[in-house]
VMD Tcl script that builds the backbone (N, CA, C; Angstrom):
set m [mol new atoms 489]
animate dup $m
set s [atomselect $m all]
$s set {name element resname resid chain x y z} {
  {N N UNK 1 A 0.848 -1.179 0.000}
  {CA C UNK 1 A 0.000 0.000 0.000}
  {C C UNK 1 A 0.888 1.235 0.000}
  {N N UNK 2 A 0.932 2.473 -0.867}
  {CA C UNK 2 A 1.050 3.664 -0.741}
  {C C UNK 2 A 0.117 4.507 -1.037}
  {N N UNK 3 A 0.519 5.799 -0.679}
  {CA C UNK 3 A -0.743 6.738 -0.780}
  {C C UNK 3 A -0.012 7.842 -1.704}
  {N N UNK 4 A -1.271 8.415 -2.225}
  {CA C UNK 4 A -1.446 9.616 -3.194}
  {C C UNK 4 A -0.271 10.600 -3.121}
  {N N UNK 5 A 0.436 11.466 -3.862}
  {CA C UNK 5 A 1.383 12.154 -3.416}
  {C C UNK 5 A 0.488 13.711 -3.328}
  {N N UNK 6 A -0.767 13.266 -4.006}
  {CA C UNK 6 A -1.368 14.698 -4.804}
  {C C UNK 6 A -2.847 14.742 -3.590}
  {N N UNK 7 A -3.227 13.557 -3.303}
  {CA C UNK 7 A -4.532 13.750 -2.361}
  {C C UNK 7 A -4.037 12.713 -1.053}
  {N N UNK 8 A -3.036 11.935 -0.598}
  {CA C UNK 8 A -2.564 11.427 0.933}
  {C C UNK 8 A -3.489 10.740 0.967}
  {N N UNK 9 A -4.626 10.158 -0.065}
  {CA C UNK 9 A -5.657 8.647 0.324}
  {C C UNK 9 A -4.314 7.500 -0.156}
  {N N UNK 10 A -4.659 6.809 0.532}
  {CA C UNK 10 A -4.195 5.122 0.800}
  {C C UNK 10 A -4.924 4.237 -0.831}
  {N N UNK 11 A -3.719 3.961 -1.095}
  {CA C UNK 11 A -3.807 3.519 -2.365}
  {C C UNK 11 A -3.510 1.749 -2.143}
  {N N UNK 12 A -4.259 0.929 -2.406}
  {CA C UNK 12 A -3.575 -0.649 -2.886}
  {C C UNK 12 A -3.903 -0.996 -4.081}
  {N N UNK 13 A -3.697 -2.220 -4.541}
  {CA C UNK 13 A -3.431 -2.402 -5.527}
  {C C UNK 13 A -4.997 -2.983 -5.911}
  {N N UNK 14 A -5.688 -3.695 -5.305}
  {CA C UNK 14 A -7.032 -3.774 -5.212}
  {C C UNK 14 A -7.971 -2.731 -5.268}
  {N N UNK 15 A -7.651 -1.870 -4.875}
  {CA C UNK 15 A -8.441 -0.537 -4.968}
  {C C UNK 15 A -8.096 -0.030 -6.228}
  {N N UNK 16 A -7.049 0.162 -6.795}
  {CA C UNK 16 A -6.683 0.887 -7.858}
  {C C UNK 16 A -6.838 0.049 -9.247}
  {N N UNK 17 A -7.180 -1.563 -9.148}
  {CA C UNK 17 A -7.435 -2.389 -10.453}
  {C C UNK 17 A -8.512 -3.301 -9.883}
  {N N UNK 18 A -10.052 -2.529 -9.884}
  {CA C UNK 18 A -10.823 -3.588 -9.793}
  {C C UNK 18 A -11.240 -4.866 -10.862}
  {N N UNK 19 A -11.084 -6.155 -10.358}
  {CA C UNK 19 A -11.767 -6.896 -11.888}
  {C C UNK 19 A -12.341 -6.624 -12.698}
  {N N UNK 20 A -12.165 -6.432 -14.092}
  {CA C UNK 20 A -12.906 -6.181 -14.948}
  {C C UNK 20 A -12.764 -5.080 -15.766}
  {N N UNK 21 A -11.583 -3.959 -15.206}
  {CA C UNK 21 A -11.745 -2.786 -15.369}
  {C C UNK 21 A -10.457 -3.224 -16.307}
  {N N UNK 22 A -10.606 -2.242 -17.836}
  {CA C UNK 22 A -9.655 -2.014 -18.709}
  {C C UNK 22 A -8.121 -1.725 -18.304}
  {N N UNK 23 A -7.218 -2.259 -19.387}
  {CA C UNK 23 A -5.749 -2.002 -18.400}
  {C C UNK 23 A -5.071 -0.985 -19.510}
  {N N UNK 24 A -5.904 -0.776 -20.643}
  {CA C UNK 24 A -5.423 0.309 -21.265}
  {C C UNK 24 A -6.511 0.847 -22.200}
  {N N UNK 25 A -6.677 2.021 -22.636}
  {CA C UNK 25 A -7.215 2.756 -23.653}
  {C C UNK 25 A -6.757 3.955 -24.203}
  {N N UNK 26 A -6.888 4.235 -25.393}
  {CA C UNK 26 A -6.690 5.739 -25.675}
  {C C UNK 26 A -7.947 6.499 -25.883}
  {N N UNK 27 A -7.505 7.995 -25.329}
  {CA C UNK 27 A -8.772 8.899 -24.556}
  {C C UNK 27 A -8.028 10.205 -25.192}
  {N N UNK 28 A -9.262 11.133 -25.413}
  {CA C UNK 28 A -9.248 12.508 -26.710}
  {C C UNK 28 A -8.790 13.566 -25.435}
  {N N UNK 29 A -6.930 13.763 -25.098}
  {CA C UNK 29 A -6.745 14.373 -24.340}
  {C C UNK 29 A -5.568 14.737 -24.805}
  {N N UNK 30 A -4.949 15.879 -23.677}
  {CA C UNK 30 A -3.431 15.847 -24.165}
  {C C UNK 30 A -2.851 15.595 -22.845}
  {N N UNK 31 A -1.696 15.687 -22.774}
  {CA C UNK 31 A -0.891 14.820 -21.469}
  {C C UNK 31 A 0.619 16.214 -21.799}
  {N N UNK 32 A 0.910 16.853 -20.277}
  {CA C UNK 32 A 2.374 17.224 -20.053}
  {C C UNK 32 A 2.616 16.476 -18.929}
  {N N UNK 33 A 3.562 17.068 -18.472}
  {CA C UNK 33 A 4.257 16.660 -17.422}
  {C C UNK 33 A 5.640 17.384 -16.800}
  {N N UNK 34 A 5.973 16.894 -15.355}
  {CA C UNK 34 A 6.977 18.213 -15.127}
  {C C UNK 34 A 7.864 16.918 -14.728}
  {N N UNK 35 A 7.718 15.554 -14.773}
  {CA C UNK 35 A 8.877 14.694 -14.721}
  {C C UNK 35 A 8.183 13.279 -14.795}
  {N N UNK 36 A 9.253 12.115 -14.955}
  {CA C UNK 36 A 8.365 10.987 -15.762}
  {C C UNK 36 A 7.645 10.762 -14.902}
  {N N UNK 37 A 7.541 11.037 -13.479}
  {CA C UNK 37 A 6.369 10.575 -12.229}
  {C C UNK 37 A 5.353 11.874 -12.056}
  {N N UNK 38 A 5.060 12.779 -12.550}
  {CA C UNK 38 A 4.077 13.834 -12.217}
  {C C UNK 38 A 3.473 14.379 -13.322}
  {N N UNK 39 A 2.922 13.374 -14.227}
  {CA C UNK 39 A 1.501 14.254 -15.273}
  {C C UNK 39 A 0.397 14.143 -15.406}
  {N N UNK 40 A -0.168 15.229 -16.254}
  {CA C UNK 40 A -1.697 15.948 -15.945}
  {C C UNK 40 A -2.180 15.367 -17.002}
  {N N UNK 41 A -3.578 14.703 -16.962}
  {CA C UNK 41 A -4.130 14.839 -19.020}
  {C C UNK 41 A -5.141 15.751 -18.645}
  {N N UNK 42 A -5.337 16.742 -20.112}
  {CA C UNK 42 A -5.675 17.673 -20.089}
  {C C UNK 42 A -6.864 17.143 -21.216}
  {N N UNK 43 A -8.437 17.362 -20.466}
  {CA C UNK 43 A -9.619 16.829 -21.272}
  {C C UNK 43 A -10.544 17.810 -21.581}
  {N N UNK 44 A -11.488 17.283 -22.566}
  {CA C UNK 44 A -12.317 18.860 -22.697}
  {C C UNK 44 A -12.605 18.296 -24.517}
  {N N UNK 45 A -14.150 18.994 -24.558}
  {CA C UNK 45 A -14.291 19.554 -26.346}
  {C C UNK 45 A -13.138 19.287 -27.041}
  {N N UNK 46 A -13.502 19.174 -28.529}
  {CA C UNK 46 A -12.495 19.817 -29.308}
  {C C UNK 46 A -13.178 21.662 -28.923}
  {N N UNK 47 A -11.507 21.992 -29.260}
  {CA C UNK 47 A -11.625 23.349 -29.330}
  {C C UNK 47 A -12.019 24.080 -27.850}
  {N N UNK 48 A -11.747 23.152 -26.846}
  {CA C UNK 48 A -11.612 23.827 -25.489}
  {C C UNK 48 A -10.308 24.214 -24.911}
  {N N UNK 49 A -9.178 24.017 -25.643}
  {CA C UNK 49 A -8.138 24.880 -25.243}
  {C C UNK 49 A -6.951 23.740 -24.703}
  {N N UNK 50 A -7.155 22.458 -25.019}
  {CA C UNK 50 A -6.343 21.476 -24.463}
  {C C UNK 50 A -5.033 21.772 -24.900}
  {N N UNK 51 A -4.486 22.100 -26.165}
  {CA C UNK 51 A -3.162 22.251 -26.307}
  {C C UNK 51 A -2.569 23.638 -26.457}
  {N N UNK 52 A -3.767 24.442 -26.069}
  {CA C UNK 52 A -3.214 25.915 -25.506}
  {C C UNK 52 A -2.884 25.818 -24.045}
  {N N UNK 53 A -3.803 25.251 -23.569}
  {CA C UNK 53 A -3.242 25.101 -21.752}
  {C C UNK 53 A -1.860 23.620 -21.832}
  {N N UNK 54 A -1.638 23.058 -22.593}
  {CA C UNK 54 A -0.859 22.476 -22.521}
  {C C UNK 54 A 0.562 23.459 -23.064}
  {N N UNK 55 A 0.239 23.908 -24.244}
  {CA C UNK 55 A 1.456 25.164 -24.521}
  {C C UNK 55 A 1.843 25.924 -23.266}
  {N N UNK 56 A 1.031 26.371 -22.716}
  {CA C UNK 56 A 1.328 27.463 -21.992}
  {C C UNK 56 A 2.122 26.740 -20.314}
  {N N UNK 57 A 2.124 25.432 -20.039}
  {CA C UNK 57 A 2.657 24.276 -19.058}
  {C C UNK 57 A 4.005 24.407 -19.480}
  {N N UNK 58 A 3.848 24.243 -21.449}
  {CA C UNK 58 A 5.214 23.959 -21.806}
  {C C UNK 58 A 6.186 25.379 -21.594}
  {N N UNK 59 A 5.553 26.838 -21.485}
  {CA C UNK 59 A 6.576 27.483 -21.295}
  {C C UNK 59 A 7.065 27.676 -19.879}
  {N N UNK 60 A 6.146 27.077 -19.297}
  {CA C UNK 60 A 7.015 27.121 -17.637}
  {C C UNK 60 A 7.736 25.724 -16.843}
  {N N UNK 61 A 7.520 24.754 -18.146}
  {CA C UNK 61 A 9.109 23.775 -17.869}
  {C C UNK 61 A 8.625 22.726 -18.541}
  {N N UNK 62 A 6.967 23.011 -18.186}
  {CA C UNK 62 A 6.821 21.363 -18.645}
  {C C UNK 62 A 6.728 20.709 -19.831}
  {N N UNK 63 A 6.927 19.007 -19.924}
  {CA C UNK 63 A 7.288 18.593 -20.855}
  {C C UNK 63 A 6.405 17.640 -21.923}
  {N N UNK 64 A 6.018 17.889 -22.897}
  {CA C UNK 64 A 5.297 17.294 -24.031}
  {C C UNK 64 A 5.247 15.787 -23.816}
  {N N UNK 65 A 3.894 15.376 -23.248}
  {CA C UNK 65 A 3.826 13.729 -23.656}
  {C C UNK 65 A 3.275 13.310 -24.744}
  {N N UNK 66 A 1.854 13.756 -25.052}
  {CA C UNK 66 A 1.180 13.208 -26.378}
  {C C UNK 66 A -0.197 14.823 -26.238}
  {N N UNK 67 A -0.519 15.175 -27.522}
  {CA C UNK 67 A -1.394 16.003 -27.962}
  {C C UNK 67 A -2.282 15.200 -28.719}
  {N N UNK 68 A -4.038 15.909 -28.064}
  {CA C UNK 68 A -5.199 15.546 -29.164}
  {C C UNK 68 A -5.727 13.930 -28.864}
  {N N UNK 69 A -4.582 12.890 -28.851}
  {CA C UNK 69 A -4.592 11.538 -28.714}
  {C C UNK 69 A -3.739 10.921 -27.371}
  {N N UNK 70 A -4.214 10.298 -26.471}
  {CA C UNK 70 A -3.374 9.837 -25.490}
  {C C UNK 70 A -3.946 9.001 -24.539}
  {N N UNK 71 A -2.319 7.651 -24.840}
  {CA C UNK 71 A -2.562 6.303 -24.323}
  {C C UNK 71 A -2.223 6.325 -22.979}
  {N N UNK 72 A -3.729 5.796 -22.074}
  {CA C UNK 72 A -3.446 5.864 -21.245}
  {C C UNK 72 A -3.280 3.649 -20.656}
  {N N UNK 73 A -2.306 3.591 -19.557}
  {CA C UNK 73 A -2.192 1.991 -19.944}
  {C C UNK 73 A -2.203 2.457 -17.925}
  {N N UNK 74 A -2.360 1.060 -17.414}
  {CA C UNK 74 A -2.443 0.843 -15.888}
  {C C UNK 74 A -1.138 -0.324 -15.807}
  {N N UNK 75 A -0.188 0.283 -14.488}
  {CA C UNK 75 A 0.414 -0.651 -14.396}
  {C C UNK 75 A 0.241 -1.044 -13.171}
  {N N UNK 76 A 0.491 -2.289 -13.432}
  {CA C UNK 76 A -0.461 -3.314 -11.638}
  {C C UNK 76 A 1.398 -3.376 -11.232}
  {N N UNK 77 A 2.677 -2.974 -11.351}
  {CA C UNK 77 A 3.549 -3.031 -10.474}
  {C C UNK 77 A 3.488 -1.342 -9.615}
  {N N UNK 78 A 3.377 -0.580 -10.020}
  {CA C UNK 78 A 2.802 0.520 -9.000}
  {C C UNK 78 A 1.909 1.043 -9.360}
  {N N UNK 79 A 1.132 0.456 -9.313}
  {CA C UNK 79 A -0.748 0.219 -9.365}
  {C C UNK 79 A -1.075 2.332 -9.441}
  {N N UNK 80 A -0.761 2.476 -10.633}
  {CA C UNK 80 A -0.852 3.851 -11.222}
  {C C UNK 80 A -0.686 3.887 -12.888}
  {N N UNK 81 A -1.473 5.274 -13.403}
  {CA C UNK 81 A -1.499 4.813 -15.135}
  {C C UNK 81 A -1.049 5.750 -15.457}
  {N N UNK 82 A 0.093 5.182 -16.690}
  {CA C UNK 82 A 0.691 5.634 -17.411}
  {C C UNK 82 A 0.375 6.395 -18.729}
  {N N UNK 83 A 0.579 6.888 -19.223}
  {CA C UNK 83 A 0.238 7.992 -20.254}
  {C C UNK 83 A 1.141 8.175 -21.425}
  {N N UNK 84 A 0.865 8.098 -22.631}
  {CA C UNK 84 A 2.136 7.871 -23.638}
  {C C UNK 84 A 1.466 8.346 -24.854}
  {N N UNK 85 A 2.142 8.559 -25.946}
  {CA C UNK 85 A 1.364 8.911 -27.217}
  {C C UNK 85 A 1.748 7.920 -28.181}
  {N N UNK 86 A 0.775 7.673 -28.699}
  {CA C UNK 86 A 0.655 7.158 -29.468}
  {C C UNK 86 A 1.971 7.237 -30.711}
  {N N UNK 87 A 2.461 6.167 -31.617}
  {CA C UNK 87 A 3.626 6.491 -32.266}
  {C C UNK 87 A 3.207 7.702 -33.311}
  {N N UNK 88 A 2.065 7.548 -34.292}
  {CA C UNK 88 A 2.053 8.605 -35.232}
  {C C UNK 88 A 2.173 10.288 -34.728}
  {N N UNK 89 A 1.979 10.557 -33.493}
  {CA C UNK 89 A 2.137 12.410 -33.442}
  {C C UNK 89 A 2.606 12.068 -32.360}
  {N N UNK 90 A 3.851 11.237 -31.985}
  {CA C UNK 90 A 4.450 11.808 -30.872}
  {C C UNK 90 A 5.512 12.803 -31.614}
  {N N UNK 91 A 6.051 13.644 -30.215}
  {CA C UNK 91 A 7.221 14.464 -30.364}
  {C C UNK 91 A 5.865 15.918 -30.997}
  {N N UNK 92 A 4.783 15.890 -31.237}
  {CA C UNK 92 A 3.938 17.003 -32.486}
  {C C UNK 92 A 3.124 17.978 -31.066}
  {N N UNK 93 A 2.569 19.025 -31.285}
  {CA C UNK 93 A 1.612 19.313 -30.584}
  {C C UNK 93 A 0.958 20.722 -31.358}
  {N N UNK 94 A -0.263 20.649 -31.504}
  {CA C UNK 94 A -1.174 21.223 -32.492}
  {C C UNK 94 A -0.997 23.179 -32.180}
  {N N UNK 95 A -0.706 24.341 -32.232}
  {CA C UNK 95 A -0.698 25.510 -32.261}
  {C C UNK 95 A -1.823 26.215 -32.871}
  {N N UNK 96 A -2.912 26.276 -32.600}
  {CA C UNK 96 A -4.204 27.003 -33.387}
  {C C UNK 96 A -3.338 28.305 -33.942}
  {N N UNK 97 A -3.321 28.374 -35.739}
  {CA C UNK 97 A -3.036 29.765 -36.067}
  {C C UNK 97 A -1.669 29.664 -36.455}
  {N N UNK 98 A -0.744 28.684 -35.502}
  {CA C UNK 98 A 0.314 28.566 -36.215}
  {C C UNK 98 A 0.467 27.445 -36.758}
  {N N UNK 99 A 0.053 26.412 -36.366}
  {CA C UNK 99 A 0.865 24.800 -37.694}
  {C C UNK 99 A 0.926 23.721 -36.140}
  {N N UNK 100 A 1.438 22.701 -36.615}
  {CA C UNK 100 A 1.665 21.510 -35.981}
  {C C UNK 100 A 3.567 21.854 -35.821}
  {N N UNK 101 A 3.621 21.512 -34.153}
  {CA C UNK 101 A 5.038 22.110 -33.608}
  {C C UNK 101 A 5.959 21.352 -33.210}
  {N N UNK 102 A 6.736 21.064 -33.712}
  {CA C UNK 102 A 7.790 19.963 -32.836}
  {C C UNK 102 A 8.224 20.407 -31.401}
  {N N UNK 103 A 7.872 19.028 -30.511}
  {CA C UNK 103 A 8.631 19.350 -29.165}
  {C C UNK 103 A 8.995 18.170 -28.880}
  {N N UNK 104 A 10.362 18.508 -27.741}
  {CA C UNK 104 A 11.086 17.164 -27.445}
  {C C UNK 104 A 9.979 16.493 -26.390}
  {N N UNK 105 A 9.680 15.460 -26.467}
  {CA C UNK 105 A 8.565 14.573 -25.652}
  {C C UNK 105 A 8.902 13.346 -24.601}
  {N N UNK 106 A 8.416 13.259 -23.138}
  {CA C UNK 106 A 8.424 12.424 -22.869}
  {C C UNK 106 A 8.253 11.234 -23.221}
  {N N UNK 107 A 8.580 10.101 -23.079}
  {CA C UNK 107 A 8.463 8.963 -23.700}
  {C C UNK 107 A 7.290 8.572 -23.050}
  {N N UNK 108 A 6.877 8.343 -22.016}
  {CA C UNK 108 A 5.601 8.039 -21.004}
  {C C UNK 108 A 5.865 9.030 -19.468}
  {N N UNK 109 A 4.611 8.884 -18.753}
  {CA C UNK 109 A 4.641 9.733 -17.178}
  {C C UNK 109 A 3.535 8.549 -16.852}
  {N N UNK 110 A 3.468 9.446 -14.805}
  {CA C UNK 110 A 2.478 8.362 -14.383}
  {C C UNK 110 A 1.707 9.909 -13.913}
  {N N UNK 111 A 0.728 9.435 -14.221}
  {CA C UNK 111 A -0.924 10.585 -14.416}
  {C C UNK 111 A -0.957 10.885 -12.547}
  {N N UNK 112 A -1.142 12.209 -12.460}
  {CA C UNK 112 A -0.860 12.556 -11.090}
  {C C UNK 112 A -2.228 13.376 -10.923}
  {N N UNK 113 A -2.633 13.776 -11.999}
  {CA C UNK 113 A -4.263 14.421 -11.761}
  {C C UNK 113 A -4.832 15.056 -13.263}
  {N N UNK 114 A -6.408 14.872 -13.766}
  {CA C UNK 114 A -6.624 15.124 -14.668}
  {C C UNK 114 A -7.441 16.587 -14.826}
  {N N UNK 115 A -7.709 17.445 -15.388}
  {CA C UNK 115 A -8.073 18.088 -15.898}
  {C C UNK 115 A -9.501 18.571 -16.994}
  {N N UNK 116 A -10.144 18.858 -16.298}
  {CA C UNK 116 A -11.545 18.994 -17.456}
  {C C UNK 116 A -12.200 20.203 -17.819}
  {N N UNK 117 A -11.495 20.790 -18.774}
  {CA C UNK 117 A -11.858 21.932 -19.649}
  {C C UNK 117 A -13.107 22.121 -20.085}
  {N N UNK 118 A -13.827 21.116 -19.462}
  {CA C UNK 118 A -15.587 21.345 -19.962}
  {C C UNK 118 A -16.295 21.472 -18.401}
  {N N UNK 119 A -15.458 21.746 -17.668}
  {CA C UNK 119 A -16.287 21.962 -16.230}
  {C C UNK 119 A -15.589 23.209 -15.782}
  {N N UNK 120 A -16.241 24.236 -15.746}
  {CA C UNK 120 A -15.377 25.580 -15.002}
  {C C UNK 120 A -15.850 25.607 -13.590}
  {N N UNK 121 A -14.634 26.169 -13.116}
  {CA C UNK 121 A -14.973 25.885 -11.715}
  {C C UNK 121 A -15.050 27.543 -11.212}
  {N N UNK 122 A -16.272 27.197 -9.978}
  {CA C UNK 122 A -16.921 28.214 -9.517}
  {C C UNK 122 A -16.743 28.371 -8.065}
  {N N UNK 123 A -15.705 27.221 -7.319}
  {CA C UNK 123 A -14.895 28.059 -6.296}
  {C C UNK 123 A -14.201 28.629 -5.824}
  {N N UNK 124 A -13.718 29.213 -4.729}
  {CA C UNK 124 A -12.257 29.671 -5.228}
  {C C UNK 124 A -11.730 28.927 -4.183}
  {N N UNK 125 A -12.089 27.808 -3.279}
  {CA C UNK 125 A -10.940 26.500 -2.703}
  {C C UNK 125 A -11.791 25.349 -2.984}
  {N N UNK 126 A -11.998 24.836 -4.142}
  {CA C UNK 126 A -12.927 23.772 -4.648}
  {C C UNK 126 A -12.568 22.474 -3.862}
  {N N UNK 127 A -13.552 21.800 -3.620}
  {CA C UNK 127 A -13.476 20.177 -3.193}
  {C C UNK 127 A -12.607 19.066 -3.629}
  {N N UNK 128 A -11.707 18.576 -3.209}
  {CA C UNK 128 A -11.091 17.371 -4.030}
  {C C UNK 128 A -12.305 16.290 -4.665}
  {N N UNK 129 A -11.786 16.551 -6.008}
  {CA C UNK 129 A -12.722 15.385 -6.928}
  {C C UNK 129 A -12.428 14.534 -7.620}
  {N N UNK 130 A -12.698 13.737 -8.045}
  {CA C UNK 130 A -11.551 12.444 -8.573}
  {C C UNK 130 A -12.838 12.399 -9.917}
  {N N UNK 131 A -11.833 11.549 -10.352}
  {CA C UNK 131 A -12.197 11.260 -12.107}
  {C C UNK 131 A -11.606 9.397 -12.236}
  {N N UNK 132 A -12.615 8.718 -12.282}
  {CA C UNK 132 A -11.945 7.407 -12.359}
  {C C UNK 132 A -11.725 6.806 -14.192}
  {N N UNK 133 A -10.696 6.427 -13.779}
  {CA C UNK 133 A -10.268 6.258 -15.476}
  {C C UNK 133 A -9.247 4.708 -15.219}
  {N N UNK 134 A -9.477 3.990 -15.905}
  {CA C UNK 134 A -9.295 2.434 -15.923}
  {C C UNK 134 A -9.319 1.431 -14.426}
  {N N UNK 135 A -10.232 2.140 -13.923}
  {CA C UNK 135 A -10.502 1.686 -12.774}
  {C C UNK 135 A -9.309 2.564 -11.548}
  {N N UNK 136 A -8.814 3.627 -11.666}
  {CA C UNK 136 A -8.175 4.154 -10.695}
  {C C UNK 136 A -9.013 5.539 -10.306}
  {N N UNK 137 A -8.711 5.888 -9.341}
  {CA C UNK 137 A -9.465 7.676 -8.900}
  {C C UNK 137 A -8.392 8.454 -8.901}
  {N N UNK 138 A -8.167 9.539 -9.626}
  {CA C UNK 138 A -7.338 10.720 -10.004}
  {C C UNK 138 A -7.813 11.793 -9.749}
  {N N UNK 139 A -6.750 13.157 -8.742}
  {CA C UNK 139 A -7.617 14.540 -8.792}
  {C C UNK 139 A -8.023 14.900 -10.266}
  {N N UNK 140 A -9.595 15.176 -9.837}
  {CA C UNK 140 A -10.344 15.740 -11.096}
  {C C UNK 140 A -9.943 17.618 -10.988}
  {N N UNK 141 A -9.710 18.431 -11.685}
  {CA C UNK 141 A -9.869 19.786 -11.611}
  {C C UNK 141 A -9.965 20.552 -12.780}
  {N N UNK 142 A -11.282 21.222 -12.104}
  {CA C UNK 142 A -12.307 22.213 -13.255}
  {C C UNK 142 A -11.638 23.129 -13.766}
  {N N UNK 143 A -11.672 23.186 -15.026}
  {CA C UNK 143 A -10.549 24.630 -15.723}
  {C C UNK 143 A -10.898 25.804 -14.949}
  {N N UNK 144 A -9.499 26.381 -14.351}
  {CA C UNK 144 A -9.895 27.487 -13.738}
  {C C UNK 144 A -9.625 28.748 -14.612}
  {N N UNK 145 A -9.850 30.093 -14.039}
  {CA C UNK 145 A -9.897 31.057 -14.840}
  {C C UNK 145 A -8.838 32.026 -14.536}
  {N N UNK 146 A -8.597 33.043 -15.285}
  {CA C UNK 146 A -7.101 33.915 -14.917}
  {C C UNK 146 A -5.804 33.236 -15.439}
  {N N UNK 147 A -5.382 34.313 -15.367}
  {CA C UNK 147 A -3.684 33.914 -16.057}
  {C C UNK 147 A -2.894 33.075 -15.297}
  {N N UNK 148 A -2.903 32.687 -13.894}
  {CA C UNK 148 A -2.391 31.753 -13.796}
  {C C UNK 148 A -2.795 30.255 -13.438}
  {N N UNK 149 A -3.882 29.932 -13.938}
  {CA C UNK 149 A -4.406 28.447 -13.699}
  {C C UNK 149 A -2.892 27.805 -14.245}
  {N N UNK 150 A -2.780 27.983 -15.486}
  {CA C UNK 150 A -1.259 27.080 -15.724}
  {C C UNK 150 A -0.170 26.863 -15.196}
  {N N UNK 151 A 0.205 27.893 -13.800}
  {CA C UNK 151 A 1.093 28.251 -13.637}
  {C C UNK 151 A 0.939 27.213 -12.070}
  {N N UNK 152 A -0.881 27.563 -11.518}
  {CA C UNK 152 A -0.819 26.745 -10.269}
  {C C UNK 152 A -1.021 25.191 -10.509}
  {N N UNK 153 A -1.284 24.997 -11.921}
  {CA C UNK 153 A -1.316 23.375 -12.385}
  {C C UNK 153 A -0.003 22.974 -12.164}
  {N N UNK 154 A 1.259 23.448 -12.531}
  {CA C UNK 154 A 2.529 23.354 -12.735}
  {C C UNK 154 A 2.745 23.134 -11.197}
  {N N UNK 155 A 2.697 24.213 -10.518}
  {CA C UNK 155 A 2.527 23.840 -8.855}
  {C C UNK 155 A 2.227 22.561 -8.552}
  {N N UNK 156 A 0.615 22.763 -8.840}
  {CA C UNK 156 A 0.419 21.104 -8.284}
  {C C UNK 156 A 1.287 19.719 -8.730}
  {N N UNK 157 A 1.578 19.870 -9.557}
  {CA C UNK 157 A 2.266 18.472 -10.076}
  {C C UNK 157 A 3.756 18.395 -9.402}
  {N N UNK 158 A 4.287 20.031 -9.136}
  {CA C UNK 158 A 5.726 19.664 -8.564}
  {C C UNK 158 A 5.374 19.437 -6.759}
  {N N UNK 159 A 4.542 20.331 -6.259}
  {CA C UNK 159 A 4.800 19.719 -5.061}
  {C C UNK 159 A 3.216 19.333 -4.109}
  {N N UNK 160 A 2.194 19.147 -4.969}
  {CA C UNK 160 A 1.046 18.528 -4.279}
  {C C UNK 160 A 0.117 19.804 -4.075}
  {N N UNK 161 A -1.110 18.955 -3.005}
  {CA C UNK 161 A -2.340 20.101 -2.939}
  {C C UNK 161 A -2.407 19.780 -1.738}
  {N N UNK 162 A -2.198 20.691 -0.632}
  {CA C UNK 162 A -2.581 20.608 0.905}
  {C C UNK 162 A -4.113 20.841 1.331}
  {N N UNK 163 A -4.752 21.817 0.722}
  {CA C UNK 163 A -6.319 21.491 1.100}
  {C C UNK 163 A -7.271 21.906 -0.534}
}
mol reanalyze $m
mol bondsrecalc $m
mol representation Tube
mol addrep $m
């Protein structure tokens, strides 16, 4: 058993792969990350801003996993899911206005909390919410508003969420 680095719940391996539940899929998201153990997928519409809020991660360090398309797989040795792109647009990430962009890309991360660009959030110290995705629970968090949502996403992934 370990616990969350991002929410301190008690994680096993039973809890995190119930029978039955898929051990991989690919899901209409994009994925950064600020090291191979701390990334976000970033979900939402087309045309809700997934690889603009992912651009804007990338200018404050973080690093390109997969845009638009992204494999997410569960691994039952530290019962947490991994995130990777797919071979055709890895290394790519889409620029509305300017073109399709080369960036150097993680090879895979392990998903530390997801993101949903189709839920705006209307608190200003919102509830921890989880998002279950191949049978695991991940912080869920509602696109927030202002110039620095990207900047406190980046936060969260380097050093956690205390309340």
């Amino acid at each position: 058993m370990h616990a969350c680095r991002l929410c301190f719940k008690p994680v096993t391996s039973k809890e995190a792969m119930p029978s039955g539940a898929p051990k991989s899929e690919t899901v209409h998201g994009t994925c950064v990350a600020t090291s191979p153990d701390s990334g976000v997928l970033i979900v939402g519409a087309s045309k809700s801003g997934k690889s603009s809020l992912a651009l804007l991660m990338m200018g404050f360090g973080a690093q390109l996993v997969s845009d638009d398309q992204t494999r997410l797989q569960y691994d039952e040795q530290s019962s947490a899911i991994h995130a990777s792109a797919p071979n055709a647009i890895k290394g790519m990430i889409e620029a509305r206005g300017v073109g399709l962009l080369k960036a150097q890309a993680l090879d895979r991360c392990k998903l530390r909390a997801v993101v949903d660009l189709d839920l705006p959030e209307s608190e200003r110290l919102p509830p921890r919410r989880i998002r279950r995705l191949l049978g695991c629970d991940l912080p869920l968090i509602h696109q927030g508003s202002g110039p620095v949502f990207a900047a406190a996403l980046m936060q969260l992934l380097k050093e956690g969420r205390i309340a």
